[in-house]
C-alpha positions in Angstrom: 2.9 -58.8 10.7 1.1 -56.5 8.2 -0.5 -56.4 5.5 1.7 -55.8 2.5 1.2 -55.0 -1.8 3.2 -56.0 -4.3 3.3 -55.1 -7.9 1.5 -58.8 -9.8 1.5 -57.1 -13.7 2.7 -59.4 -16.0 2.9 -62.4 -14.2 1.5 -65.8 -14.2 2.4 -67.9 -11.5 2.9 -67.2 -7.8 4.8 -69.4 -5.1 3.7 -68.6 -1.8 6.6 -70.1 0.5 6.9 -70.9 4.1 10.8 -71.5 4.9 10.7 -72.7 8.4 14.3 -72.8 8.7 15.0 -72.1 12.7 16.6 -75.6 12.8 19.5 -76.9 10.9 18.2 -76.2 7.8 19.1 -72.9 8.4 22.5 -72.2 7.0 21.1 -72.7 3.4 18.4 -70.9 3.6 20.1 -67.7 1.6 21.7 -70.0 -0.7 18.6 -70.9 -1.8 16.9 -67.6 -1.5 19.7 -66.9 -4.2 19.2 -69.3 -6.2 15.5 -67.8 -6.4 16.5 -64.9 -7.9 19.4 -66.0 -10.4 17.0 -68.4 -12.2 13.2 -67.4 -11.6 11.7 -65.8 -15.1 9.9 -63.0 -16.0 6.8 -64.5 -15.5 6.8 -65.6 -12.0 7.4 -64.5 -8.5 8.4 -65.5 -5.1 6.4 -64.1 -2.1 8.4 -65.9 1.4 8.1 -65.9 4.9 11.7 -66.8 6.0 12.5 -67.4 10.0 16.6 -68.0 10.8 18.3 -69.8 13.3 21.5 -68.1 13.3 20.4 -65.0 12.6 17.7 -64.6 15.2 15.8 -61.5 15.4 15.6 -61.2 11.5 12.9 -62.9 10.4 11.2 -61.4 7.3 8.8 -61.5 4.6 10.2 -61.1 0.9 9.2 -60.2 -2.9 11.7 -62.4 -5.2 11.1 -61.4 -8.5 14.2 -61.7 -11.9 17.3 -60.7 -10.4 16.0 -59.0 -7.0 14.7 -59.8 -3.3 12.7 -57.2 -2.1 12.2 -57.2 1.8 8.4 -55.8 2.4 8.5 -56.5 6.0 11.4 -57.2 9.1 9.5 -59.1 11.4 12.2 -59.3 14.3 12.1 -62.7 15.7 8.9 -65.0 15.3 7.3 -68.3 16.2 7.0 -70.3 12.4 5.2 -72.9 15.1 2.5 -70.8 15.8 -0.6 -72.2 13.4 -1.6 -67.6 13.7 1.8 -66.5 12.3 1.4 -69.1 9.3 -2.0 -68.3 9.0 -1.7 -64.6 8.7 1.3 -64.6 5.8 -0.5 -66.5 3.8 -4.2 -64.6 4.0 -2.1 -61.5 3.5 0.0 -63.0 0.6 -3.2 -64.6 -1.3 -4.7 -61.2 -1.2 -1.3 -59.6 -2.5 -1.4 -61.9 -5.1 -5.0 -61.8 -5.9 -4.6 -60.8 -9.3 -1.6 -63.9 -10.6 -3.8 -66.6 -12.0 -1.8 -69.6 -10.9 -1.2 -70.1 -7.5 1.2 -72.7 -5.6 1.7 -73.0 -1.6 4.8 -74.7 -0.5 6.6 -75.4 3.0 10.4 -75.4 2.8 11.8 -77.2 6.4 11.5 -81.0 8.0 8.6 -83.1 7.9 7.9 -86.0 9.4 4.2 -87.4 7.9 2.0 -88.9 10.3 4.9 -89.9 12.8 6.7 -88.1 15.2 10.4 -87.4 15.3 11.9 -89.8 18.1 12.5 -86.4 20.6 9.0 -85.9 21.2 8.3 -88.7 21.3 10.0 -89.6 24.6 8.2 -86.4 25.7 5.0 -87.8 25.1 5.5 -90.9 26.6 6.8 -90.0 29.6 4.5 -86.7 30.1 1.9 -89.2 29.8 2.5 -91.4 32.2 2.9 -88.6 34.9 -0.9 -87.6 33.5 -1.9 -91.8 33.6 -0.6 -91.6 37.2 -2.7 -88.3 38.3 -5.5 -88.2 36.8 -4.6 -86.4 33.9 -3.2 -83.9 36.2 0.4 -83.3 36.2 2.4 -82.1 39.4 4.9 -79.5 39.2 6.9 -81.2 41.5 7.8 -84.7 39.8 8.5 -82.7 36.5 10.7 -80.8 38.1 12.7 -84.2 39.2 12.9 -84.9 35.5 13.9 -81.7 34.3 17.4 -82.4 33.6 16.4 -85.9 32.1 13.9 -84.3 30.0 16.5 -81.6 28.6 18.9 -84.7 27.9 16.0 -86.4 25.6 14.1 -83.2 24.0 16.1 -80.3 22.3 12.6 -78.6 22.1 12.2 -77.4 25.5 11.6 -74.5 26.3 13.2 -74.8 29.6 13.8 -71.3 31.4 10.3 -69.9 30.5 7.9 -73.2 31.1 9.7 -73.7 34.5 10.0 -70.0 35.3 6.7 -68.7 34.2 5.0 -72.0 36.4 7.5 -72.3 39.9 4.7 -70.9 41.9 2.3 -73.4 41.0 1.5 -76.8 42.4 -0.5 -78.4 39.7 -0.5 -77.5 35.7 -3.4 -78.0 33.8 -3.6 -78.6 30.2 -4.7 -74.9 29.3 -2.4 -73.8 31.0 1.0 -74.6 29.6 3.3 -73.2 27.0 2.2 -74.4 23.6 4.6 -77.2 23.2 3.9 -78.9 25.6 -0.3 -78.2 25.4 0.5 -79.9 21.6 2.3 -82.9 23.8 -0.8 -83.4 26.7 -3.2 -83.3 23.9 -1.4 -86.1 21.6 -0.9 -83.7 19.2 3.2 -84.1 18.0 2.6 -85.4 14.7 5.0 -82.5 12.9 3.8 -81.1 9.9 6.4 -78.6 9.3 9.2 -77.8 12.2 10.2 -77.4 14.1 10.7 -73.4 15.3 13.9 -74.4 17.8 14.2 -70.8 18.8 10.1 -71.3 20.1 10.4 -74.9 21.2 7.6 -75.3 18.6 6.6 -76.6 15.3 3.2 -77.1 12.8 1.5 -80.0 13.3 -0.7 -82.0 11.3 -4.1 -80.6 13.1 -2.9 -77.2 12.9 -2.2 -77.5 9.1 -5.7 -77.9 8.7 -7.2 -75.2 11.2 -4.5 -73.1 8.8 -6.3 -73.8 5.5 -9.9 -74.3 6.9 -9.7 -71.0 8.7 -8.4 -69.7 5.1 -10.7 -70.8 2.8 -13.3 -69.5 4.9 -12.0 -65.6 4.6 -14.0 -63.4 2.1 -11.1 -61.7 0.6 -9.8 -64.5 -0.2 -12.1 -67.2 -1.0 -12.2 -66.9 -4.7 -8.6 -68.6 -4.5 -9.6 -71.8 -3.6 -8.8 -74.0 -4.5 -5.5 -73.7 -5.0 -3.9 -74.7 -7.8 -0.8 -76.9 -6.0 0.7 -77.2 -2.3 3.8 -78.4 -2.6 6.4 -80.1 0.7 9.7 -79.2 -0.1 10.2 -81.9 3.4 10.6 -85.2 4.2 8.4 -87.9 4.7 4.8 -86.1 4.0 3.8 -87.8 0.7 1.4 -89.7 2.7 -2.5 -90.2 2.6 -3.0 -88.9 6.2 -1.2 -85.8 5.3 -2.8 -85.0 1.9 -6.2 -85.9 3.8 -5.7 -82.5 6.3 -5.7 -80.5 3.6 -9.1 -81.1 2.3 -10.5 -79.6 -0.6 -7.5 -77.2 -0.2 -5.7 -77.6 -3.4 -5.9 -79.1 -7.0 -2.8 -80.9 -6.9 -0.3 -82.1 -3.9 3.5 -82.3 -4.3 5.8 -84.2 -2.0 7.6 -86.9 -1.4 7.3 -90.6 0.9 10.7 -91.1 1.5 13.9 -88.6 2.8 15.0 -85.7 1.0 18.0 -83.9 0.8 17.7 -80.2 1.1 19.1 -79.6 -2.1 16.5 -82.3 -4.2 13.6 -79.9 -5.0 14.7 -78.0 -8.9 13.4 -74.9 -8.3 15.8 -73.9 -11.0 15.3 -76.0 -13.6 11.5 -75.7 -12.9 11.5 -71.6 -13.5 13.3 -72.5 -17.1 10.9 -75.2 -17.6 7.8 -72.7 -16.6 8.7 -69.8 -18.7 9.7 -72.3 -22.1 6.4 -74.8 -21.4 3.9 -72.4 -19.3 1.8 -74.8 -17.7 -2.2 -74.4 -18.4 -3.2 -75.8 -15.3 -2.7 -77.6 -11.7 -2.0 -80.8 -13.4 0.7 -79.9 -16.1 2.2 -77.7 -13.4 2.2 -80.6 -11.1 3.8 -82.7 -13.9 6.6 -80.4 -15.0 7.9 -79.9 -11.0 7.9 -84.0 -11.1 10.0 -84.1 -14.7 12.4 -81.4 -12.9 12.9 -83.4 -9.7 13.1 -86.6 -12.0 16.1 -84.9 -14.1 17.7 -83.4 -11.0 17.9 -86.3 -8.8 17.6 -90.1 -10.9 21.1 -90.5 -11.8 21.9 -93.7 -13.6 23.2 -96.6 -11.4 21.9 -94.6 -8.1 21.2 -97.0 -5.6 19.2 -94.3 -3.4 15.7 -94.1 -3.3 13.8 -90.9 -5.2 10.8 -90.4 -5.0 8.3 -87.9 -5.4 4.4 -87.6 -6.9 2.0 -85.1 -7.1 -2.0 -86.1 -6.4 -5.6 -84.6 -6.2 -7.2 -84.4 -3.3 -7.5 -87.9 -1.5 -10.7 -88.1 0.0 -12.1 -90.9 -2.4 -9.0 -92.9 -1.6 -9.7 -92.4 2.3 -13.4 -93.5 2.0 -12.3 -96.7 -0.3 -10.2 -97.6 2.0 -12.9 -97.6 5.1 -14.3 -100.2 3.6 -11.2 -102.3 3.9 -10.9 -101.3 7.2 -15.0 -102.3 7.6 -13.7 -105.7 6.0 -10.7 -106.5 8.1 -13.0 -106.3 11.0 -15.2 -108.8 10.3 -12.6 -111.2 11.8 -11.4 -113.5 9.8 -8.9 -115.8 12.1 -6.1 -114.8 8.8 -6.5 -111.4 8.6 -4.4 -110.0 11.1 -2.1 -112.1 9.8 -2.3 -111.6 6.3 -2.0 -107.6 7.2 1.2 -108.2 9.1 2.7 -110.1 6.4 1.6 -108.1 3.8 3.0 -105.3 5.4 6.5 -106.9 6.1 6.9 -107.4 2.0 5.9 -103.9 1.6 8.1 -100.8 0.6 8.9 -98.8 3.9 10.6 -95.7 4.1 13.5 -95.6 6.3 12.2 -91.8 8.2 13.9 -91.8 11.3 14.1 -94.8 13.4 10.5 -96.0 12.8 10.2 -97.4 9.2 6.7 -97.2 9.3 5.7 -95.5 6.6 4.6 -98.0 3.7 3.9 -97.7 0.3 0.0 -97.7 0.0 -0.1 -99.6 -3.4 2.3 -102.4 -2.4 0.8 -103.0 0.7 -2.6 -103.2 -1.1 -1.0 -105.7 -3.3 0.6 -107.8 -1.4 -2.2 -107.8 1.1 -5.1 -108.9 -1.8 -2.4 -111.4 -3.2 -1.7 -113.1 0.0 -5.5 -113.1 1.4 -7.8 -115.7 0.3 -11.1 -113.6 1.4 -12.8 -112.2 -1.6 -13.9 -109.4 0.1 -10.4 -108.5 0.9 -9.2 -109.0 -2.5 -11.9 -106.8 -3.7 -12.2 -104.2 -2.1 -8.1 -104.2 -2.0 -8.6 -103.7 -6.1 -11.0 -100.9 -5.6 -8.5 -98.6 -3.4 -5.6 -99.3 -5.9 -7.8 -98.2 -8.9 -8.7 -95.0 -6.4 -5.2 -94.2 -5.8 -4.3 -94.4 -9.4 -6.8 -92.2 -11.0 -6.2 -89.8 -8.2 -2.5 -89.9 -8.7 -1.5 -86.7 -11.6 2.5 -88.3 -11.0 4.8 -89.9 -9.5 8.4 -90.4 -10.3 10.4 -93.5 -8.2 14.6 -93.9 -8.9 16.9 -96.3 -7.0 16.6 -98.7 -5.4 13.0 -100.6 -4.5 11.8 -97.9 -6.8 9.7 -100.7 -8.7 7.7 -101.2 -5.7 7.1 -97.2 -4.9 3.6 -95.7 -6.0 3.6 -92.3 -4.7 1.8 -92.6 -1.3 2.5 -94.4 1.8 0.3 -95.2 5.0 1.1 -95.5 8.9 1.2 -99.3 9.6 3.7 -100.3 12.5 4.5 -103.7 13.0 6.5 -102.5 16.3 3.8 -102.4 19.4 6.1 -100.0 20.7 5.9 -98.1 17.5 2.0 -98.5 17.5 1.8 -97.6 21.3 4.2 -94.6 20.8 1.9 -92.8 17.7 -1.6 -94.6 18.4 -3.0 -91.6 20.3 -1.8 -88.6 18.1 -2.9 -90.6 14.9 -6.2 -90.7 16.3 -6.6 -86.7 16.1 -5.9 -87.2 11.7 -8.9 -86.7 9.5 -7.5 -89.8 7.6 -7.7 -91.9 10.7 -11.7 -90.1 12.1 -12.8 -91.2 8.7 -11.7 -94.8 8.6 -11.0 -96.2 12.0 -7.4 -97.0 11.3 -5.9 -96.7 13.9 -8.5 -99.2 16.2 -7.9 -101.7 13.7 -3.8 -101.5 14.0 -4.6 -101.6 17.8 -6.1 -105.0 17.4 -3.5 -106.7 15.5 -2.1 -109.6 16.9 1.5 -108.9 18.2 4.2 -111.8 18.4 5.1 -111.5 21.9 8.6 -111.0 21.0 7.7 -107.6 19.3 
């Protein structure tokens, strides 16, 4: 990948997009490219790094400007799960850009918030009991017994190369592993964006943040920050863990607590919307993408669930919320309780198999309704007003759509669940900040759980 020009005069408003669409998201992919061009306006422009699945090998960067789609570069065939490859379109588009005044990031492709998909999951768990078992060493030989098993469980394997590139050796280190499977040994399959099927690999929540870190630390580029919105055209990554990698990154953050279908986000209607209303900022951007999504998707009657809400950066909402955690472990005999059943009225999000992903502000609700410890209630109060000043938006349809405030929070009332995420979750900024996670790992169980 190199770095490219384009021509920015006359326009306002930028959309820098990863589609990370090597996965089953990939037949749409030039639909939607299409739809780009036949609807954005004069005043805005499309800069997109674009990986395939069926049509591997063609890989490319493009300029989609009113009525065109310019390919600057033909990158061949890439890894969109390599944190560099991400890294490296988006320094070179910011500085392409550098002269647009209005800026927005977004990531086209699956999601899956601070959870894992249930795949690599099964990875984790069972390449972690070979390192439980050896002393966080793993031998070549009882993998190899599980190959087959493995492949049966976990599409992303990168089977020929990991086995091939390692049959000579009788013990594999950590370091020394294909990057998949490094992510797995270090607890670190919590997919951001993903996955590259063609690489066996994917984004994942750390990496998002060495990305923007690493980014806002570049000269050429550090007048940019922060940006005006990142946006997840994914599922299941309107939640405070998420937003929390991110930083200081952005002004605003777009996307969505529950499933969405890949046709949901109106880029159409939001061009229209852009060159009729041209927002003046991050937060009457923000707000026009939510009345687009809100007009595209809430149909009258609808019993599905549509959501979607747009926030500043969450870092006051993370620190108010340590001291709940702080609270809860003073011990109260009822508060374990009073979290579980809290928890159980709360809005979930049916992502996968898991259903652990809450809504924040029910949660909080239920939780200072139900406890009978000041503190509790309090400080339960304090997080809710957080969330709401932080929040720019949020639009909820369908059903429990009363009881849906925008962002949700990892709290599993499965051990299995808990066991299966504990360590990964560890590794969130959300979760380093708060102490989270050893909380949930000290809630009482029923045994039948």
């Amino acid at each position: 990948m190199d770095r490219f020009e384009i021509n920015t005069s006359n326009k306002s408003y930028c959309f820098i997009m990863v589609i990370g669409a090597d996965n089953n998201l990939s037949f749409s992919t030039n639909d939607t490219l299409a739809q780009f061009a036949e609807t954005i306006q004069d005043n805005s422009i499309v800069i997109c790094l674009v990986d395939y699945a069926e049509y591997a090998g063609q890989s490319k960067i493009l300029e989609i400007s009113q009525s065109s789609i310019r390919t600057i570069q033909e990158l061949g065939e890439i890894n969109s799960g390599d944190p560099e490859v991400i890294q490296d379109f988006l320094n070179y588009a910011l500085q392409a850009t550098r002269g647009i005044p209005h800026t927005a990031i977004g990531f086209r492709s699956h999601g899956t918030g601070a959870m894992d998909d249930a795949q690599s999951a099964i990875a984790f768990e069972k390449l972690n009991s070979y390192f439980e078992q050896s002393l966080n060493r793993v031998h070549l030989d009882e993998l190899k017994s599980s190959e087959e098993d493995w492949a049966d469980t976990l599409q992303m394997k990168r089977k020929s190369s990991f086995w091939n590139t390692y049959n000579s050796v009788s013990v594999i280190h950590p370091d020394n592993v294909h990057p998949f499977w490094r992510k797995v040994i270090q607890h670190d399959t919590l997919i951001m964006i993903g996955p590259d099927k063609t690489s066996k690999d994917f984004i994942s929540n750390e990496e998002i943040k060495e990305i923007f870190s690493n980014l806002e630390r570049e000269n050429s580029i550090q007048s940019r920050f922060p940006l005006d919105i990142v946006f997840c055209d994914t599922c299941a990554n309107g939640m405070v863990e998420v937003i929390e990698q991110f930083g200081s990154a952005f002004s605003v953050f777009v996307a969505s607590e529950e499933y969405i279908e890949m046709t949901d986000f109106p880029y159409s209607s939001l061009f229209s919307s852009m060159q009729v209303n041209p927002p003046i900022n991050a937060q009457e951007w923000a707000k026009q993408i939510l009345s687009c999504y809100s007009e595209k998707n809430c149909e009258p009657g609808s019993s599905r669930l549509v959501t979607i809400s747009a926030f500043n950066p969450v870092n006051e909402i993370t620190h108010k919320f340590k001291k709940l955690v702080t609270q809860l472990g003073r011990k109260d005999p009822f508060a374990d309780l009073w979290v579980r059943e809290a928890a159980e009225k709360s809005t979930n999000f049916n992502y996968g198999q898991y259903e652990d992903s809450r809504d924040m502000v029910d949660f909080l609700k239920n939780l200072k309704n139900i406890s009978s410890d000041i503190g509790i209630k309090n400080i339960c109060e304090e997080v809710i007003v957080s969330i709401e000043r932080t929040r720019v938006g949020v639009v909820a349809c369908g059903q429990e759509a009363n009881n849906t405030n925008g962002l949700a929070i990892w709290i599993p009332l499965d051990q299995s669940n808990r066991d299966r995420f504990i360590r990964q979750y560890r590794n969130l900024d959300f979760n380093k900040i708060t102490g989270w996670s050893d909380y949930i790992e000290n809630i009482v169980y029923p045994e039948n759980s």
